[in-house]
N, CA, C and O atoms as CSV, one atom per row, in Angstrom:
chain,resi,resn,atom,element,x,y,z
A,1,UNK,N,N,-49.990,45.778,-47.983
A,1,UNK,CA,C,-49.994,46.329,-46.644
A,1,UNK,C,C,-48.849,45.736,-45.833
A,1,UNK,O,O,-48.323,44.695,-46.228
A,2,UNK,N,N,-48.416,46.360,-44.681
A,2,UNK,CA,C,-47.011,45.778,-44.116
A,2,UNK,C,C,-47.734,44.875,-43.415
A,2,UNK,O,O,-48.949,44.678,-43.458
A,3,UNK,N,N,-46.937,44.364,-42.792
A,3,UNK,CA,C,-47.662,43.368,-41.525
A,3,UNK,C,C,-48.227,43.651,-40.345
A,3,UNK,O,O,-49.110,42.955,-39.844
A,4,UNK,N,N,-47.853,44.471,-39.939
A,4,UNK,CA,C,-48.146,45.248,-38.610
A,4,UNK,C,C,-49.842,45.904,-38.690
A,4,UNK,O,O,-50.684,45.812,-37.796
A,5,UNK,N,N,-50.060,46.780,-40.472
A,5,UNK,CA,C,-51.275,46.540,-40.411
A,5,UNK,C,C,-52.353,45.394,-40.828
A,5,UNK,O,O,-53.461,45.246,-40.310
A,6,UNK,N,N,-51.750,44.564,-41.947
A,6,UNK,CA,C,-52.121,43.306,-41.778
A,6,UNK,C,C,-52.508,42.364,-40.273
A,6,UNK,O,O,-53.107,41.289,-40.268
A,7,UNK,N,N,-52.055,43.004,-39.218
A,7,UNK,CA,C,-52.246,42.227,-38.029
A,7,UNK,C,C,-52.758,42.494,-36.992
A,7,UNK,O,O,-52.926,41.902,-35.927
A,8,UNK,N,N,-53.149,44.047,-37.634
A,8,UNK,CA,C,-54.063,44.916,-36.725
A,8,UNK,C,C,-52.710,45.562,-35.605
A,8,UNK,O,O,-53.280,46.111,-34.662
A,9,UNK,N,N,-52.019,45.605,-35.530
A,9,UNK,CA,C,-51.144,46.015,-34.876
A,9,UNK,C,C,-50.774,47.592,-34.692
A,9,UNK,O,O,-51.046,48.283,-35.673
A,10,UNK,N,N,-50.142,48.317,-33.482
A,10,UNK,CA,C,-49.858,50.234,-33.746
A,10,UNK,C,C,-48.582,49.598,-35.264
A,10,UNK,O,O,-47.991,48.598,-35.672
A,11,UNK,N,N,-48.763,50.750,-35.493
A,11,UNK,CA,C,-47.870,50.732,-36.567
A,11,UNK,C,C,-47.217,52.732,-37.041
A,11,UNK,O,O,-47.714,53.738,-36.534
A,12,UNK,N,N,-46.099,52.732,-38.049
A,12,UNK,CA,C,-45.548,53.958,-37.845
A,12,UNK,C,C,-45.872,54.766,-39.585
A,12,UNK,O,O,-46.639,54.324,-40.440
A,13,UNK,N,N,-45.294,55.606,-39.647
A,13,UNK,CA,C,-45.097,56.048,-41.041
A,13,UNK,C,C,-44.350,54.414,-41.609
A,13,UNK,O,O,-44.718,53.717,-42.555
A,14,UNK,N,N,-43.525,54.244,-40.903
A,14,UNK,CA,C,-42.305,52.707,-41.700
A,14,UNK,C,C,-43.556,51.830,-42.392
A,14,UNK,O,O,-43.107,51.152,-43.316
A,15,UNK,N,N,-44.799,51.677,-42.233
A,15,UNK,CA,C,-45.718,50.987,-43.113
A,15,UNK,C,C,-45.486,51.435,-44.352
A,15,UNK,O,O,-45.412,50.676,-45.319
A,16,UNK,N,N,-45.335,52.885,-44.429
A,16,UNK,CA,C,-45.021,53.410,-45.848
A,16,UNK,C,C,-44.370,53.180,-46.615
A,16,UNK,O,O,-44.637,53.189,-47.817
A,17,UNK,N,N,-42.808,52.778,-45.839
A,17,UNK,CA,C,-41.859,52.663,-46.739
A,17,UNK,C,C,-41.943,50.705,-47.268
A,17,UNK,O,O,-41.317,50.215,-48.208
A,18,UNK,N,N,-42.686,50.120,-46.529
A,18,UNK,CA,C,-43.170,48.616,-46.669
A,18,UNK,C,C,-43.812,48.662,-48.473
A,18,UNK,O,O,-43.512,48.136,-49.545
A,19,UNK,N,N,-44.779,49.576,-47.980
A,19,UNK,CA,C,-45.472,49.207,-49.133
A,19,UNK,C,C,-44.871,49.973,-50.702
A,19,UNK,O,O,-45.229,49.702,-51.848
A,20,UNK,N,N,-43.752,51.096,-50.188
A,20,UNK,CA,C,-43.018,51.323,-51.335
A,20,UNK,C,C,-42.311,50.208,-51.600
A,20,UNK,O,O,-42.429,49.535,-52.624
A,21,UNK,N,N,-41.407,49.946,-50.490
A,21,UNK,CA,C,-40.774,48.686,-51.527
A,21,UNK,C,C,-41.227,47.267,-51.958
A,21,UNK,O,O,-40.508,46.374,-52.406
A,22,UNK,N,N,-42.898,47.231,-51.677
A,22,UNK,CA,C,-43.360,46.366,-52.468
A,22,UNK,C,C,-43.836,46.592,-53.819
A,22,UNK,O,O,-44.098,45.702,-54.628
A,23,UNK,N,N,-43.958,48.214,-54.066
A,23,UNK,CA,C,-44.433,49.035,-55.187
A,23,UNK,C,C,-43.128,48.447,-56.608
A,23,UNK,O,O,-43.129,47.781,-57.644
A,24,UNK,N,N,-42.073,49.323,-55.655
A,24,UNK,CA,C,-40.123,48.917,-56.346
A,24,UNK,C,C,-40.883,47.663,-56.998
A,24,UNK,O,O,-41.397,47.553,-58.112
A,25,UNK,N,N,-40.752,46.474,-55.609
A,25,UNK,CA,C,-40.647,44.888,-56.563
A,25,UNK,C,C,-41.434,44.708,-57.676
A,25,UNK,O,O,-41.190,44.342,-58.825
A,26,UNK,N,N,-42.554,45.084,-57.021
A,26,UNK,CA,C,-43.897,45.199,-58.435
A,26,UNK,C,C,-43.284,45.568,-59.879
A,26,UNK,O,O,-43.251,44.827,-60.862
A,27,UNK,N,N,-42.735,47.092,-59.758
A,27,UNK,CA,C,-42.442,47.227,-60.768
A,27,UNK,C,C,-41.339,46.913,-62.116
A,27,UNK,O,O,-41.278,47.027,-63.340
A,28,UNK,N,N,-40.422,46.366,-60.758
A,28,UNK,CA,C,-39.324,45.838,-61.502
A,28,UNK,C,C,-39.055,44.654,-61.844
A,28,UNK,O,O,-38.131,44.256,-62.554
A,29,UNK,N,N,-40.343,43.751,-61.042
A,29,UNK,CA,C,-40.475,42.372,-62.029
A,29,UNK,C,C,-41.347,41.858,-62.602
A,29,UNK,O,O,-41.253,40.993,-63.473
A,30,UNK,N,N,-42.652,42.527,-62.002
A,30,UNK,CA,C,-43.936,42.307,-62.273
A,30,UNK,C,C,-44.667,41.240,-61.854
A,30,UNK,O,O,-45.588,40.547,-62.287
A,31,UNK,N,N,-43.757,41.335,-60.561
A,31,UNK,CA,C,-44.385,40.245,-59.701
A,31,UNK,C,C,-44.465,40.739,-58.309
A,31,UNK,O,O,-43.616,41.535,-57.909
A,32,UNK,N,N,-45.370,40.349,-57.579
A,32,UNK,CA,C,-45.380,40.570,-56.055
A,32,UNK,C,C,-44.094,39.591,-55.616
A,32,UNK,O,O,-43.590,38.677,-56.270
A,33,UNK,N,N,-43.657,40.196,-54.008
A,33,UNK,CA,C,-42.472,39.636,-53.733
A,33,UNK,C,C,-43.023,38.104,-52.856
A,33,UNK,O,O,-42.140,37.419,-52.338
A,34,UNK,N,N,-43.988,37.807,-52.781
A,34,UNK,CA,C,-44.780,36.920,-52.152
A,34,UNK,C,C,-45.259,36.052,-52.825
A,34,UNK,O,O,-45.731,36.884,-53.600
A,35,UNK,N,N,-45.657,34.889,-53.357
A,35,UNK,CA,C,-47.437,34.844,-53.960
A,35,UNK,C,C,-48.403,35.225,-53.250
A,35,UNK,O,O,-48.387,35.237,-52.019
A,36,UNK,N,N,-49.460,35.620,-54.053
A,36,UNK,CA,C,-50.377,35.996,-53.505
A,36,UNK,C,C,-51.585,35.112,-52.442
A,36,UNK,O,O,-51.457,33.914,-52.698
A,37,UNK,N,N,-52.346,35.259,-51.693
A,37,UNK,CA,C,-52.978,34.354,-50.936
A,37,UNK,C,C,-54.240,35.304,-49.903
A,37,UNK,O,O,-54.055,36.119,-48.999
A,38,UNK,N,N,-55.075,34.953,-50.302
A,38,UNK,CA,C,-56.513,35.283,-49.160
A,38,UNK,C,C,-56.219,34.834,-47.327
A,38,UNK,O,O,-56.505,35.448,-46.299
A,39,UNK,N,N,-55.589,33.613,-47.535
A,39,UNK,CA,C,-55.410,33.147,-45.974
A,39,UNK,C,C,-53.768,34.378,-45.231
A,39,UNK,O,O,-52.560,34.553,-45.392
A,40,UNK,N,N,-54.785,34.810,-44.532
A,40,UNK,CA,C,-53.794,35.926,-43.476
A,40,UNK,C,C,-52.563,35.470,-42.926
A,40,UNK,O,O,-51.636,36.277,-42.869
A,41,UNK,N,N,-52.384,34.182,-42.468
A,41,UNK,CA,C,-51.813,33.409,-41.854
A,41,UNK,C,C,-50.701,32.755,-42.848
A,41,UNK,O,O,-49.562,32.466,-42.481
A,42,UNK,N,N,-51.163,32.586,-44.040
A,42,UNK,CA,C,-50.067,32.166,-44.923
A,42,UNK,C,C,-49.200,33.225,-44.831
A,42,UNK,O,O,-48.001,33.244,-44.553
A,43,UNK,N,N,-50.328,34.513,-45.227
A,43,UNK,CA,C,-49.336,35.497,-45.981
A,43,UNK,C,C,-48.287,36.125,-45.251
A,43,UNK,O,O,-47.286,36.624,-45.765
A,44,UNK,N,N,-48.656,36.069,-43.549
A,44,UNK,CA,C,-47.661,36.562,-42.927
A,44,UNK,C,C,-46.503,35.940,-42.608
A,44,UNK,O,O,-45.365,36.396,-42.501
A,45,UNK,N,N,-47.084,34.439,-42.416
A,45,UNK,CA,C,-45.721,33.790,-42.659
A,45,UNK,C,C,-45.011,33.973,-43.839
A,45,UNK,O,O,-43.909,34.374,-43.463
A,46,UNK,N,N,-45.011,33.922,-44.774
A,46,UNK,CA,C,-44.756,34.421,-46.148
A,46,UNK,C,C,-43.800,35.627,-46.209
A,46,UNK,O,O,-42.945,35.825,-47.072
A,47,UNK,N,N,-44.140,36.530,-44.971
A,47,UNK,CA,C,-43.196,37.735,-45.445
A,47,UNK,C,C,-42.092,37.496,-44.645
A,47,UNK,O,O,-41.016,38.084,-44.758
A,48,UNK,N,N,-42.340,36.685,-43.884
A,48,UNK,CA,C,-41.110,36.729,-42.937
A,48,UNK,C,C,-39.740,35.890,-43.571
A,48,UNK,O,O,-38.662,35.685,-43.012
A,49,UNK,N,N,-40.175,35.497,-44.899
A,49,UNK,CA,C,-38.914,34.906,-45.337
A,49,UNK,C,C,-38.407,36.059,-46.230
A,49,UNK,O,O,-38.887,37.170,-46.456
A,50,UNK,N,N,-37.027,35.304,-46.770
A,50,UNK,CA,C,-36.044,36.377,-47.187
A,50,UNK,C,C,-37.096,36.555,-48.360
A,50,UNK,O,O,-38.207,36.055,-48.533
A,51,UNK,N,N,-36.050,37.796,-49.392
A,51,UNK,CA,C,-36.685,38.012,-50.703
A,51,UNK,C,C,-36.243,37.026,-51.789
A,51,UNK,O,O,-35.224,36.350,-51.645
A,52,UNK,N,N,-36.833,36.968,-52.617
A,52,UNK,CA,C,-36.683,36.433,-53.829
A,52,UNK,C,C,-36.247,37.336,-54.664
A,52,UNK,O,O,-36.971,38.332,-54.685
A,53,UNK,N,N,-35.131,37.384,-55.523
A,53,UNK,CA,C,-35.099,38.443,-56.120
A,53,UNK,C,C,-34.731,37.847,-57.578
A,53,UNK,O,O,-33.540,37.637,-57.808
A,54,UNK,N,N,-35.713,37.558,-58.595
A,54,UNK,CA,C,-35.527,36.444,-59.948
A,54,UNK,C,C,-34.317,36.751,-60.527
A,54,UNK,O,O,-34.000,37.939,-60.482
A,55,UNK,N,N,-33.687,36.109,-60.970
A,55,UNK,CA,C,-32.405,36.477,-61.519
A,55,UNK,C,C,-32.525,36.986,-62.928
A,55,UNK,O,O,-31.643,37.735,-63.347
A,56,UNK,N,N,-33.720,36.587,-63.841
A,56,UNK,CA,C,-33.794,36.811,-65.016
A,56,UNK,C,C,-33.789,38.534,-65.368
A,56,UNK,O,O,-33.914,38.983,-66.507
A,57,UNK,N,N,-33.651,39.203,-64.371
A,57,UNK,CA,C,-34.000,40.768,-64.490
A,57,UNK,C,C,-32.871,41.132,-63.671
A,57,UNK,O,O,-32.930,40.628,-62.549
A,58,UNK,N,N,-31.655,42.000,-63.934
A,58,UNK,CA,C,-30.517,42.335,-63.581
A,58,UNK,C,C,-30.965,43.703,-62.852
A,58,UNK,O,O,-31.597,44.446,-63.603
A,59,UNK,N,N,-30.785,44.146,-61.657
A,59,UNK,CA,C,-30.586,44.675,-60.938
A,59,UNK,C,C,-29.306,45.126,-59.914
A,59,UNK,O,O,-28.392,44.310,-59.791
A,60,UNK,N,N,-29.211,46.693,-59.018
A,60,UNK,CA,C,-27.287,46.790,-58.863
A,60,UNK,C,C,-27.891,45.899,-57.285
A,60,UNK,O,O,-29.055,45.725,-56.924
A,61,UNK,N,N,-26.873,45.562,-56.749
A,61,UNK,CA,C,-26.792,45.332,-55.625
A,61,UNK,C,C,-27.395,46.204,-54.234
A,61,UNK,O,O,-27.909,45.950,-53.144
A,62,UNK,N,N,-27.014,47.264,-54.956
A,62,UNK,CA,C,-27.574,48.410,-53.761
A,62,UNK,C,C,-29.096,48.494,-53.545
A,62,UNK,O,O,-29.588,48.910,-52.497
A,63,UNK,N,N,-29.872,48.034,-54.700
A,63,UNK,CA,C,-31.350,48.493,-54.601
A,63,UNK,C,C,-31.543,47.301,-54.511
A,63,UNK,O,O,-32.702,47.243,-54.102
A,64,UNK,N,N,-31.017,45.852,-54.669
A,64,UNK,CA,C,-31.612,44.572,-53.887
A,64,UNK,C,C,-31.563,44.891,-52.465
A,64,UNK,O,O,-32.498,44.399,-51.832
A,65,UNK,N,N,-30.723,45.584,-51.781
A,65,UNK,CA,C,-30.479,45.718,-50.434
A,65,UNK,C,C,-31.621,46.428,-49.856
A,65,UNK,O,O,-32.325,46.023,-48.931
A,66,UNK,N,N,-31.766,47.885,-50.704
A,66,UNK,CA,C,-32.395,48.890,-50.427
A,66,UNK,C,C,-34.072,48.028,-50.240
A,66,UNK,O,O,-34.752,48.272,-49.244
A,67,UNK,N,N,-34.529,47.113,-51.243
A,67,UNK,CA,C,-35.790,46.984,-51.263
A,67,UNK,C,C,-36.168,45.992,-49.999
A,67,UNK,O,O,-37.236,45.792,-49.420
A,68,UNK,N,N,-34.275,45.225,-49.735
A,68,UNK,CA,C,-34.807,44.022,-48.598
A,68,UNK,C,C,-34.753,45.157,-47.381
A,68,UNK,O,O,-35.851,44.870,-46.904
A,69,UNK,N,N,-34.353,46.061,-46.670
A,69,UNK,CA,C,-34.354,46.895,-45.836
A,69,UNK,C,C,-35.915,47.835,-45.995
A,69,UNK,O,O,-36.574,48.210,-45.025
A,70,UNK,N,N,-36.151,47.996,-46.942
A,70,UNK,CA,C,-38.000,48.418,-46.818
A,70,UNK,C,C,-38.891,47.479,-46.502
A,70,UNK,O,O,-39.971,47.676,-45.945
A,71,UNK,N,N,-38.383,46.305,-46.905
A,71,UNK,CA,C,-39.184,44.871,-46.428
A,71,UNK,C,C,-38.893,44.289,-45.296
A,71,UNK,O,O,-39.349,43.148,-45.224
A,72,UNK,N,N,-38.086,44.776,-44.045
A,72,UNK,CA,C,-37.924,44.211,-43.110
A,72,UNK,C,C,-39.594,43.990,-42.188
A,72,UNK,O,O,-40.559,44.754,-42.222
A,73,UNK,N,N,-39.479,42.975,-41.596
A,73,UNK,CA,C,-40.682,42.246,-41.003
A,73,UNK,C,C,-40.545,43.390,-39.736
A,73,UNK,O,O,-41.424,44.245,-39.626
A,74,UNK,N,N,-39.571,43.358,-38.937
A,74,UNK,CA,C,-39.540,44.304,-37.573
A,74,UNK,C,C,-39.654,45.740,-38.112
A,74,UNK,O,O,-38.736,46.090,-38.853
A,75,UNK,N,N,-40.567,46.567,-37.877
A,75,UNK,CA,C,-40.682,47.713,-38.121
A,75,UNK,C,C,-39.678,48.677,-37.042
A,75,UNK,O,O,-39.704,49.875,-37.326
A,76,UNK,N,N,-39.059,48.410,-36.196
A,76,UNK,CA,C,-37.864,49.217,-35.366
A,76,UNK,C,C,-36.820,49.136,-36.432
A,76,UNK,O,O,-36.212,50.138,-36.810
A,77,UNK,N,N,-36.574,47.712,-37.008
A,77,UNK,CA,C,-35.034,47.845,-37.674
A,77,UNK,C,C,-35.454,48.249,-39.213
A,77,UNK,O,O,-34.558,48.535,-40.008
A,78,UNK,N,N,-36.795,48.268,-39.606
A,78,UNK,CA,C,-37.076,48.742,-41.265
A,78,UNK,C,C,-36.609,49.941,-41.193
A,78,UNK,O,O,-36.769,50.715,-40.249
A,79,UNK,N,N,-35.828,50.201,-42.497
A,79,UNK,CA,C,-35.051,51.769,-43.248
A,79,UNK,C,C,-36.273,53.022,-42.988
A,79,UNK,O,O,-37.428,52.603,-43.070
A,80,UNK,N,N,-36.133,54.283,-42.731
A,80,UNK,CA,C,-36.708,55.188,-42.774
A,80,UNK,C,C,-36.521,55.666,-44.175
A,80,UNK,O,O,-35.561,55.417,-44.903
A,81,UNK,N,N,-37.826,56.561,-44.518
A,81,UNK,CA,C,-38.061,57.037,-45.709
A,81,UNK,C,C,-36.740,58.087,-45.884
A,81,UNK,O,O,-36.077,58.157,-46.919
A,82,UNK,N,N,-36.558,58.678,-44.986
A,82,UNK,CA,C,-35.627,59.744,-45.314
A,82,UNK,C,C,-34.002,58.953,-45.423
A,82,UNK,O,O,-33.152,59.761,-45.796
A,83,UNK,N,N,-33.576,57.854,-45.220
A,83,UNK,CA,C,-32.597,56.767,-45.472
A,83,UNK,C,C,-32.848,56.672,-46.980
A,83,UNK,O,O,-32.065,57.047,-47.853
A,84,UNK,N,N,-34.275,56.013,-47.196
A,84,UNK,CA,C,-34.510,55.552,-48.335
A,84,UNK,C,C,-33.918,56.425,-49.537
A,84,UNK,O,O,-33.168,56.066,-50.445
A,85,UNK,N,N,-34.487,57.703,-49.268
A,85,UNK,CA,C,-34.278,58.863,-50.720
A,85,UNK,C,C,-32.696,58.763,-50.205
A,85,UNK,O,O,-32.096,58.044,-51.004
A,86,UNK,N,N,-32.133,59.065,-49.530
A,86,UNK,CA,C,-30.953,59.665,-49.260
A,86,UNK,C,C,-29.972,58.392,-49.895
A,86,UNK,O,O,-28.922,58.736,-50.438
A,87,UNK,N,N,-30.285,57.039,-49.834
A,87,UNK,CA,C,-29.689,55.782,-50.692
A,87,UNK,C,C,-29.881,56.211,-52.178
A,87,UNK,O,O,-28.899,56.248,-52.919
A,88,UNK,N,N,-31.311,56.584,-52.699
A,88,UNK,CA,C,-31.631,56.461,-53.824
A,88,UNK,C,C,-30.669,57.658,-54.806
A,88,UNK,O,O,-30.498,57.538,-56.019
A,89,UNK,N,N,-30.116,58.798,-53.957
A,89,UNK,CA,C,-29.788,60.399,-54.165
A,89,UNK,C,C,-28.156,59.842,-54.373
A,89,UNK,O,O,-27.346,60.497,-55.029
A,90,UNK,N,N,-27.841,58.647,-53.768
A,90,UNK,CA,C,-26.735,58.550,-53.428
A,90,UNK,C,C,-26.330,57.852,-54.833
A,90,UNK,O,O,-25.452,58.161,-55.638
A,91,UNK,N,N,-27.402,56.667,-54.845
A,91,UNK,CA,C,-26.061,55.669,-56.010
A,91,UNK,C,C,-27.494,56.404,-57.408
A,91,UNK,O,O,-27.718,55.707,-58.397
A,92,UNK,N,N,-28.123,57.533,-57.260
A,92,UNK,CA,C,-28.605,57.402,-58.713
A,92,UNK,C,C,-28.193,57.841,-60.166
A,92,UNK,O,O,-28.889,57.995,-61.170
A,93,UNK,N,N,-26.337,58.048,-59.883
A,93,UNK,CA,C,-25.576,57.813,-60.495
A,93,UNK,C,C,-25.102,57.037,-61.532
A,93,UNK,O,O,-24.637,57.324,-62.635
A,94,UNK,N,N,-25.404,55.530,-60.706
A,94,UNK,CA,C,-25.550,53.982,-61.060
A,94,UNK,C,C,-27.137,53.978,-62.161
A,94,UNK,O,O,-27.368,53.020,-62.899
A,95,UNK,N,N,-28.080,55.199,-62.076
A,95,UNK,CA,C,-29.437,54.625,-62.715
A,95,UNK,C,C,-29.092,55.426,-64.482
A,95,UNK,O,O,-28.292,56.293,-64.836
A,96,UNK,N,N,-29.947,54.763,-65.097
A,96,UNK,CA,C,-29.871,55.682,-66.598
A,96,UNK,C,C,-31.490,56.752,-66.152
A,96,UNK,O,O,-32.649,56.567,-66.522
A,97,UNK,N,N,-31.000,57.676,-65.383
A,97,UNK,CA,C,-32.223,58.834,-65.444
A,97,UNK,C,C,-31.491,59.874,-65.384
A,97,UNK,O,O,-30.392,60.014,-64.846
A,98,UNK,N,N,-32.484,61.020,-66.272
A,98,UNK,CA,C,-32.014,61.937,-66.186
A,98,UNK,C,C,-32.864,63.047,-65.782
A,98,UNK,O,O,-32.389,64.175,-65.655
């Protein structure tokens, strides 16, 4: 959950794109970008630091960016979904999909 609903806070569609790019991290390391923790108070402090991004798993530059811009703590300056695809449309050039 982003923080905003984690904190009981109004919050926007941008929760969405929070919890996609915690989906991204999930999947591409198989780790949450956090540790995990029951205490609320850890965890929010917790997000407010930068990302971790393990080095043992090679990733381009653009989608380390892309996932720290879905993870921004301020939901005014977090990426909009329609940013998001429009990054992803852009370098998925750079991906092996077809």
């Amino acid at each position: 959950m982003s923080p905003q609903i984690i904190l009981g806070e109004p919050y926007t569609i941008k929760c969405d794109v929070w919890s996609l790019g915690v989906v991204f991290y999930k999947v591409l390391y198989n780790l949450y970008p956090w540790e995990k923790t029951e205490n609320i108070v850890v965890l929010t402090t917790r997000m407010k630091q930068p990302i971790d991004f393990p080095p043992h798993i090679k990733i381009s530059p653009w989608l380390k960016q892309l996932i720290s811009d879905m993870m921004t703590i301020d939901e005014s300056k977090r990426i909009g979904i329609k940013q998001v695809l429009e990054i992803i449309l852009k370098n998925s050039k750079d991906m092996d999909i077809e």
